[in-house]
matplotlib code that plots the C-alpha trace (Angstrom):
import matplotlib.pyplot as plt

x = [-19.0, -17.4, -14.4, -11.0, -8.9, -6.1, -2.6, -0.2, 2.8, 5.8, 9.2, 11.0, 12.5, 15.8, 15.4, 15.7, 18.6, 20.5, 19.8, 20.5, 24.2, 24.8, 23.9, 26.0, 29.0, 28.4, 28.1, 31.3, 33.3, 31.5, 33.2, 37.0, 36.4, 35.2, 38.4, 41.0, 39.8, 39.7, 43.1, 45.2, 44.1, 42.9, 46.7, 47.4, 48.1, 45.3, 48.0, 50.5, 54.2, 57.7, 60.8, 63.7, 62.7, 60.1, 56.3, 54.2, 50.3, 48.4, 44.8, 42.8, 45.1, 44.4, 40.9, 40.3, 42.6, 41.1, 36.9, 36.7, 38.4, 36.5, 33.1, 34.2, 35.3, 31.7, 30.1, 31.9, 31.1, 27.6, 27.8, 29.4, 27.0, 24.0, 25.3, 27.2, 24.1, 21.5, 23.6, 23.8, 21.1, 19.0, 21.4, 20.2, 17.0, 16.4, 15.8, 12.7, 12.0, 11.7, 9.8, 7.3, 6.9, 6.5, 3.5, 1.6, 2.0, 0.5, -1.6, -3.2, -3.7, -0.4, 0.3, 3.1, 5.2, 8.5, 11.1, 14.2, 16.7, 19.9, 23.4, 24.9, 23.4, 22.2, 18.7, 17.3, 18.0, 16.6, 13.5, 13.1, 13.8, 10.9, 8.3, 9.0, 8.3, 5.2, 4.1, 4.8, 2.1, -0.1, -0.1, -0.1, -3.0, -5.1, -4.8, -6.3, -9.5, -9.9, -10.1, -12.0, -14.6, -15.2, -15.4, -17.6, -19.7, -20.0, -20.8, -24.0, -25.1, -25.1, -28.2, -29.8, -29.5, -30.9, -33.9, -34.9, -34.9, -37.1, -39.3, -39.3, -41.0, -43.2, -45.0, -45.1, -46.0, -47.5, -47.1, -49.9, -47.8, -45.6, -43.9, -41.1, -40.4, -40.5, -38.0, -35.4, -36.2, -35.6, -32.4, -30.9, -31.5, -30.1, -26.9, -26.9, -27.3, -24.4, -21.9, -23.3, -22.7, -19.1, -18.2, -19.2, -17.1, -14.3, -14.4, -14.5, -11.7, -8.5, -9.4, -7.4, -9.9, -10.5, -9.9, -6.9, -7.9, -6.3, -7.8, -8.0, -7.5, -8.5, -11.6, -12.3, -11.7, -13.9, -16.4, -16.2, -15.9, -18.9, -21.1, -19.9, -20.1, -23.3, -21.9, -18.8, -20.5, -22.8, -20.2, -18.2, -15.5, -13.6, -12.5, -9.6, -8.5, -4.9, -2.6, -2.4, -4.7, -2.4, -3.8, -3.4, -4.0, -6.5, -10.4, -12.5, -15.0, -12.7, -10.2, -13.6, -14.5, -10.8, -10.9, -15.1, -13.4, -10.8, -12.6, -15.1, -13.1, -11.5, -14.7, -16.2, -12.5, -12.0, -12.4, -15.8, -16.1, -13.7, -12.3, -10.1, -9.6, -6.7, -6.8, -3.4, -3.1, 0.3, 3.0, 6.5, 8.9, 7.2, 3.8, 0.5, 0.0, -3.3, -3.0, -5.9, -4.7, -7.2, -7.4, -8.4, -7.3, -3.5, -3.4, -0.4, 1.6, 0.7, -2.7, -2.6, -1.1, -4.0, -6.3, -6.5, -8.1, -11.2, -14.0, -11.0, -12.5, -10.0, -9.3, -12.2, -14.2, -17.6, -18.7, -21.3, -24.4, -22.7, -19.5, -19.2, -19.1, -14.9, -14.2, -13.5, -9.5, -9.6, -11.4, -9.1, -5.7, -7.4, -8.3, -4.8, -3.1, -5.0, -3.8, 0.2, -0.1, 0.4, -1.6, 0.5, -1.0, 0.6, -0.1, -0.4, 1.3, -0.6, -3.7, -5.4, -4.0, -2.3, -3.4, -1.2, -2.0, 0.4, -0.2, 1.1, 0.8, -1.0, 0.8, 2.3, 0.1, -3.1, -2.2, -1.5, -5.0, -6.6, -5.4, -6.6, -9.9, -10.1, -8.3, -10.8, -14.1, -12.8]
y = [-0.6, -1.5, -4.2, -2.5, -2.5, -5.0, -3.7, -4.3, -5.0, -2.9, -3.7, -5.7, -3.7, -6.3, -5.6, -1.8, -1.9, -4.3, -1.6, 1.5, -0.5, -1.5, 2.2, 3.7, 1.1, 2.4, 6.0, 5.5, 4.0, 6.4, 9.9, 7.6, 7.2, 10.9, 12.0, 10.5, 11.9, 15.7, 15.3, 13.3, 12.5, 16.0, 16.9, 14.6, 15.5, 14.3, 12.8, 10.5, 11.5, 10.6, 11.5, 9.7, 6.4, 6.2, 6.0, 8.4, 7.6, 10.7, 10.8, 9.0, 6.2, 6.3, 6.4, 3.9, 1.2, 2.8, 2.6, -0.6, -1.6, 1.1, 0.0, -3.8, -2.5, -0.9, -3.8, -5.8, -3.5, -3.4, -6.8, -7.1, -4.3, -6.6, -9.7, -7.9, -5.9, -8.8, -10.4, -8.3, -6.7, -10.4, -10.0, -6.9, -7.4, -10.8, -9.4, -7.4, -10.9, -12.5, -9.6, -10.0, -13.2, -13.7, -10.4, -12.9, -15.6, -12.9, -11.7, -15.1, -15.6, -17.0, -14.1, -16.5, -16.1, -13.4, -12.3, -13.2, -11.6, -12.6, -11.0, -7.3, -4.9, -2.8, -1.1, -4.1, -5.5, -2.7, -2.6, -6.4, -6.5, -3.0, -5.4, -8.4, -6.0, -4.9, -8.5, -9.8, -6.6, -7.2, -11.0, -10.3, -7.7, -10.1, -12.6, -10.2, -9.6, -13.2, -13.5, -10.3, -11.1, -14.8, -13.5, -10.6, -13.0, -15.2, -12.4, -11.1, -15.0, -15.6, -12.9, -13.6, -17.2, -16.3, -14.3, -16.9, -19.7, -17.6, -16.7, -20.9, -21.3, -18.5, -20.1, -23.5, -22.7, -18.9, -17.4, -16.1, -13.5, -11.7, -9.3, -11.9, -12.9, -9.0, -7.7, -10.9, -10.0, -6.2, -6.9, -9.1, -6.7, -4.0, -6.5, -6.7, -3.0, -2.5, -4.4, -3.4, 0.5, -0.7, -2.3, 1.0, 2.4, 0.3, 0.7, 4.6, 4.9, 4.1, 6.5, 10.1, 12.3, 14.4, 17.5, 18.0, 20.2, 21.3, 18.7, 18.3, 14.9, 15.7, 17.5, 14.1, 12.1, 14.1, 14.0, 10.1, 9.7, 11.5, 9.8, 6.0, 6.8, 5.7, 2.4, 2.5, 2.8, -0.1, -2.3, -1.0, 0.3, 3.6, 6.3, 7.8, 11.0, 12.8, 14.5, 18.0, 18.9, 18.3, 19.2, 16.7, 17.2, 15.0, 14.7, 15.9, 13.2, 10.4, 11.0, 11.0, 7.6, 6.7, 8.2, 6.7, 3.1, 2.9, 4.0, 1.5, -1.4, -0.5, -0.7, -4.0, -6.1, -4.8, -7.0, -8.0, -5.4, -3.0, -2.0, 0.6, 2.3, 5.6, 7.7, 10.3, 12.5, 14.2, 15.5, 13.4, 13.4, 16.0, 13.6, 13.5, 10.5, 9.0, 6.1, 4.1, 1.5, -0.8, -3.5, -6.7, -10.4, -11.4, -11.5, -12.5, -10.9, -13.2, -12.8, -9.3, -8.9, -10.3, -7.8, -5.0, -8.2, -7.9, -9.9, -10.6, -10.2, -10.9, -14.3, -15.7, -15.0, -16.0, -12.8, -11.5, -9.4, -6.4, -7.0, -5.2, -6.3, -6.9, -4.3, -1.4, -2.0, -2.7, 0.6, 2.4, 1.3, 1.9, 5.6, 5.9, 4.7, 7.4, 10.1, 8.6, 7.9, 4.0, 1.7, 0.1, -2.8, -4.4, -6.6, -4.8, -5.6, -7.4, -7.7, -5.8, -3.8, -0.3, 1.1, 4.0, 5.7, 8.0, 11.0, 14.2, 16.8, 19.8, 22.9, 25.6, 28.5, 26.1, 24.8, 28.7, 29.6, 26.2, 26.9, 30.2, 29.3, 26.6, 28.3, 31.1, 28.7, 27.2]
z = [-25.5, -28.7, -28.9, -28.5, -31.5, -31.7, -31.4, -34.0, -32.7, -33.9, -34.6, -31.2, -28.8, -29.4, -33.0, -32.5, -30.1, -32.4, -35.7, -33.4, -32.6, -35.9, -37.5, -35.0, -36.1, -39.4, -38.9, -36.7, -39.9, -41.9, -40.2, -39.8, -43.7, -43.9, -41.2, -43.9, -47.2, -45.5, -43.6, -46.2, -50.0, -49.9, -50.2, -52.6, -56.3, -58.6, -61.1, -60.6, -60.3, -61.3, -60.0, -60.9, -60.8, -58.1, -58.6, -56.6, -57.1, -57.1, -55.5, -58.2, -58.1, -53.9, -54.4, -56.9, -54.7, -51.2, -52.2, -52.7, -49.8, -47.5, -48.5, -47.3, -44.1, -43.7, -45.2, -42.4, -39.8, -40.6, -40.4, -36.8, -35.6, -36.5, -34.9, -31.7, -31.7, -31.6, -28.7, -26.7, -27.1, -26.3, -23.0, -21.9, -22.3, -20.7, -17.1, -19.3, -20.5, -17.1, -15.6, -18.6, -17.6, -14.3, -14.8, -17.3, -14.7, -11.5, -14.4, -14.8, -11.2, -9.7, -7.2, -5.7, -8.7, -8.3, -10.5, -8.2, -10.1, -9.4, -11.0, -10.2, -8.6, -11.3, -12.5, -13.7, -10.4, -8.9, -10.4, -10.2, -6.4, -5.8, -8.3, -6.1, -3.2, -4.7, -5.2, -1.6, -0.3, -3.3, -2.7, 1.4, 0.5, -1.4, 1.6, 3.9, 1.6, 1.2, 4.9, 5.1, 2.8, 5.0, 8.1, 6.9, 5.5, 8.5, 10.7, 8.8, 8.1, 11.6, 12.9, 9.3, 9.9, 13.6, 12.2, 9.9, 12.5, 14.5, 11.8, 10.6, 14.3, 13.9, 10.7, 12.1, 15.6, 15.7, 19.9, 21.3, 22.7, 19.7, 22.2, 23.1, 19.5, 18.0, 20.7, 19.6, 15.8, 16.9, 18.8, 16.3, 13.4, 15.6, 15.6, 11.5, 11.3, 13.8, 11.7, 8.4, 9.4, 10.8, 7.5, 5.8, 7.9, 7.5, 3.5, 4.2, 6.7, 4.7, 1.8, 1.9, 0.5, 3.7, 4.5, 6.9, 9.9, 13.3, 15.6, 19.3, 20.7, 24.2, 23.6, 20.9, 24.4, 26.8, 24.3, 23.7, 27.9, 28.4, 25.2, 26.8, 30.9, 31.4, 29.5, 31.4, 34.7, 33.8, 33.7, 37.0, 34.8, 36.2, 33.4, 34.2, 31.5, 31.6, 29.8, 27.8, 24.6, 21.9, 18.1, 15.6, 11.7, 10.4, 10.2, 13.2, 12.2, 11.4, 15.0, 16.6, 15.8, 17.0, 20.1, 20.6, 19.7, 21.6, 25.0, 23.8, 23.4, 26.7, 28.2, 26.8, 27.5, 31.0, 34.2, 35.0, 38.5, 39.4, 35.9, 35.1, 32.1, 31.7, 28.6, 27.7, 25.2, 25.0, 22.5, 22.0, 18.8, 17.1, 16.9, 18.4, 20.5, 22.0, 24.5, 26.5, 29.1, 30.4, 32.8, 32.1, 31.2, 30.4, 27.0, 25.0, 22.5, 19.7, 20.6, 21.1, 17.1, 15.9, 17.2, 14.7, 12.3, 11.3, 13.9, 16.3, 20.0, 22.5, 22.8, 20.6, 18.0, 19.1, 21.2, 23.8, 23.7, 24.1, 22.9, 19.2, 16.7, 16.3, 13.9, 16.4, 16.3, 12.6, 12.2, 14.1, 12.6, 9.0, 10.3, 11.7, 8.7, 6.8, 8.2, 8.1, 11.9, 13.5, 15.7, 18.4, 21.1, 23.5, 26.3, 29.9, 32.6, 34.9, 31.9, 29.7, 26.6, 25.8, 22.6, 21.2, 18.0, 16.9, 14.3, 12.6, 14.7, 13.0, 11.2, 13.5, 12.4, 12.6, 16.3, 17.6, 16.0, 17.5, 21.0, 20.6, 20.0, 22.5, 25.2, 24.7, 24.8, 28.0]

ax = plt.figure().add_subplot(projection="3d")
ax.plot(x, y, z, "-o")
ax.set_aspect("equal")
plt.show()
């Protein structure tokens, strides 16, 4: 690619301001000037007069005494116009000055810096107070991938580091029975594929280029119930499903992996026997909404606001065999927020979590024609 051209920099937008104020100081003078020869030397006799003894000039006389003194008073305004101009103009512009300043600093790297205009509230205010707003997300934003990108990376070292221990022993000391070592090697690349596929997903979920689409949350939840009941029953866990089929507009795919992740995690954080886990669908303020309420350990509410971070599991990060690979919640809020819809946890009574995610419910004419269709299949 070939080298941008440099910019020449034009004329300062302080210098324009001060020559538009002065020209209109002298354009001003200009029409007064113009006002007075059209409604009074006009009428004035071209010769002078006398009558009696009493000198009346006539218009030459004017002009030649008034020309003079005219063009000084536009020289002088030109004059003021420039300097008033320049000073205030410098004025009005500082705020620009400050804002320019503090981008070269976030530019540089310094996402901390803010404008932090102070004076009346005007549109320079405004519009310093929205780009501080914009750098506290940006800043808050940039935080999160840093984190992100750490714990992402200690997740996959962790089975690579695994399979290359295992292969280290296999050199050195080679097992006369591979069976052993190829079903660890199998099981921990199963892992790294798991969380590789989940961080695909996770990059997918918060983009909006999906097609909108009438979708059923209970049929998503039945279908999720039945795909994880053989995991569910596993682990002693009892599946409880309620509530009406509600339509939500969104993507069928996408609200599928919601509804398959949060009756996951309710099944891998549930009590160790005797688990319960309820799933509602229903319709309240014009929204969709989609709750699953599980049993299991008190968890606080500090803890429980942490939980939608990426590779946060509970009440630790280390996990279990079985227990994902702590991106489920994260996946879910990303999908959520997608589709202009919230994830809410909080604790539960007695332990365990409620998950809520709320949505836009789906058009009128596409819900009527949904619940057609599925009243019809049922």
């Amino acid at each position: 690619m070939s080298p941008r051209p440099a910019k020449v920099r034009g004329a300062s937008a302080r210098l324009r301001l001060t020559l538009s104020y002065a020209g209109f100081l002298l354009v001003t003078g200009a029409l007064l000037l113009a006002v007075v020869w059209a409604f009074l030397l006009r009428y004035v006799p071209p010769d002078a007069i006398w009558v009696d003894t009493q000198f009346f000039p006539g218009r030459d006389d004017l002009v030649r005494a008034f020309v003079p003194r005219a063009l000084g008073a536009l020289g002088a305004l030109l004059l003021v116009g420039l300097v008033g101009g320049w000073i205030l103009a410098g004025r009005m512009l500082a705020p620009l000055e400050r804002m320019t300043k503090v981008t070269r600093q976030v530019s540089a790297g310094a996402l901390g810096a803010r404008i932090e205009l102070t004076g009346p509230p005007d549109e320079f205010r405004e519009l310093a107070e929205a780009f501080d707003t914009m750098l506290d997300r940006l800043e808050a934003h940039v935080a999160e991938q840093e984190r992100f990108a750490a714990n992402a990376s200690h997740e996959l070292r962790t089975p690579l580091a695994i399979t290359q221990a295992m292969l280290d022993v296999a050199r050195k000391e080679p097992p006369v029975d591979s069976a052993p070592l190829v079903d660890r090697l199998w099981t921990v690349n199963a892992r790294a594929i798991e969380l590789t596929e989940a961080l695909l997903l996770l990059g997918r979920s918060g983009r909006r280029g999906f097609v909108r689409e009438a979708v059923d949350l209970s049929l998503l939840v039945e279908e999720a119930v039945e795909t994880l009941l053989p995991r569910a029953e596993s682990r002693g866990v009892t599946i409880e499903v309620a509530g009406d089929p509600v339509l939500a507009a969104g993507s069928s795919a996408l609200l599928s992996q919601v509804a398959s992740n949060l009756v996951l995690n309710s099944i891998l954080h549930n009590l160790p026997a005797g688990g319960r886990s309820t799933i509602t669908t229903w319709e309240a303020g014009g929204r969709a909404l989609l709750s699953v309420e599980n049993t299991g350990a008190r968890l606080s509410e500090e803890l429980v606001a942490t939980l939608t971070e990426p590779f946060q599991r509970g009440s630790e990060r280390t996990r279990a065999d079985d227990s994902g690979v702590g991106l489920g919640l994260a996946i879910v809020q990303s999908i959520a927020q997608a589709h202009d819809g919230s994830l809410t946890l909080r604790p539960r009574p007695g332990g365990g979590m409620i998950a809520i995610v709320t949505l836009p419910l789906a058009t009128p004419p596409a819900r009527r024609l949904r619940g057609e269709g599925h009243h019809g299949e049922r």
